[in-house]
C-alpha positions in Angstrom: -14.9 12.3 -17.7 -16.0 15.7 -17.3 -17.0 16.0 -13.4 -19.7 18.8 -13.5 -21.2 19.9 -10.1 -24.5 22.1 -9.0 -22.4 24.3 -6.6 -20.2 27.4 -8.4 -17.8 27.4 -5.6 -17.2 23.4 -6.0 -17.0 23.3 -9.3 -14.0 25.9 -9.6 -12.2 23.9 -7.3 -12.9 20.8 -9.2 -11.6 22.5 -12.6 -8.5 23.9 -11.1 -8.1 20.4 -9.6 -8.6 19.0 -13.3 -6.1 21.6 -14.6 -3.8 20.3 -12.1 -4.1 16.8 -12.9 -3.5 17.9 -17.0 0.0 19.3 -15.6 0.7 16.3 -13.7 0.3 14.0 -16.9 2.3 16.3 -18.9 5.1 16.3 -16.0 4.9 12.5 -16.3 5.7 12.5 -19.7 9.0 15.0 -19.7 9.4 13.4 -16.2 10.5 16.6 -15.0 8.7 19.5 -13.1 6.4 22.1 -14.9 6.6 25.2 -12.7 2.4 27.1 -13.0 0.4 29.2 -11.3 -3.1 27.7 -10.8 -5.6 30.0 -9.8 -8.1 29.0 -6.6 -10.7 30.6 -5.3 -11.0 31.4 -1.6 -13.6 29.8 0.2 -14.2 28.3 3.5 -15.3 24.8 4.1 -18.8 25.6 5.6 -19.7 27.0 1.3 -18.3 23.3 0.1 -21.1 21.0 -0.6 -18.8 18.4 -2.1 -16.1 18.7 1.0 -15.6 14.4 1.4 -14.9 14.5 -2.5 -12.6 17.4 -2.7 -10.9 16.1 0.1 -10.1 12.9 -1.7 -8.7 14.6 -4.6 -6.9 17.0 -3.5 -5.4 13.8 -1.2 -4.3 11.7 -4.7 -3.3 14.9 -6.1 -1.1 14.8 -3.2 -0.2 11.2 -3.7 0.2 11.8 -7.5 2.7 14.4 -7.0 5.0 12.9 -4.1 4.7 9.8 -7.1 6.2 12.6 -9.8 9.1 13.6 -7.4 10.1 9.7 -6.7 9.7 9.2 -11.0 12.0 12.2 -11.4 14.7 10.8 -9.0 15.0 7.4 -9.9 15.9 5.4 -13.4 14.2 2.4 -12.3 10.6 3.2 -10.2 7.6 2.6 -11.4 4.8 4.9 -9.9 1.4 3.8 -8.5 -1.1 6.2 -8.8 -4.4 7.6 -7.9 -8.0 8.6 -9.3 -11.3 9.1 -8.4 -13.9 6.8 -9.6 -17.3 7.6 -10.1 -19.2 4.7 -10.3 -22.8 6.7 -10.8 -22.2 9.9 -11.9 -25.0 11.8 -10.0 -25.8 9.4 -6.5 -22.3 7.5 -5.8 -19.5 7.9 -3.5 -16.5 8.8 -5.2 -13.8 6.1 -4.5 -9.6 6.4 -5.1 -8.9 3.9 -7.9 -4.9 2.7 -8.1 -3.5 3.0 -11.5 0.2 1.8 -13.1 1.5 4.8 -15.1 0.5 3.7 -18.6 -3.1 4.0 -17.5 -2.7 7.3 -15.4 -1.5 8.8 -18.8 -4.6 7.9 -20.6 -7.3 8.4 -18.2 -8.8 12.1 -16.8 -8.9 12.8 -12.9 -12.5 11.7 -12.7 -13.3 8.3 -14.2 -16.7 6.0 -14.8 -17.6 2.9 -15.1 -17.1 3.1 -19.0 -13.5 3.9 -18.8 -12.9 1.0 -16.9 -15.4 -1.3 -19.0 -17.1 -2.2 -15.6 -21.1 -3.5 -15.8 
């Protein structure tokens, strides 16, 4: 799900945050490290209209990659990770959804209520 906000200075954070969550899949899948760059923008938290749901990604980026290090380690562990979910995609809260590996894999950072088949 493409997460698109009204706020320039939010949404380049969210996309770099997206970009981030691309290289954690792929790191998944070679289970080892990619070593990037990933530009940010500067900013300060009083130009953030979005600040609660930035926050809560960049935590279960956070979570996703501690999650990656454990993989990498061990034969045998099986990683429980993190998403946002979006359950109206203009007047919701955004909410950290658990996933097993398999699904993590398939879905993007931000997910709906159709990726999930939810009524």
């Amino acid at each position: 799900m493409k997460r698109v906000v009204k706020n320039n200075l939010d949404q380049q954070l969210i996309n770099a945050m997206i970009l981030y969550h691309e290289l954690l899949k792929e790191s998944f899948k070679k289970k080892e490290r990619v070593k990037t760059k990933i530009i940010v923008p500067e900013f300060s938290y009083s130009d953030l209209l979005y600040y609660t749901e930035l926050k809560n990604t960049l935590e279960c980026l956070k979570h996703n990659y501690k999650e990656l290090l454990k993989y990498i380690k061990s034969e045998n562990y099986s990683p429980l990770l993190k998403v946002i979910f979006l359950y109206d995609y203009e007047y919701c809260v955004p909410t950290v959804v658990n996933m097993t590996l398999k699904e993590f894999l398939t879905s993007d950072l931000y997910i709906g209520k159709d990726e999930i088949k939810m009524k």
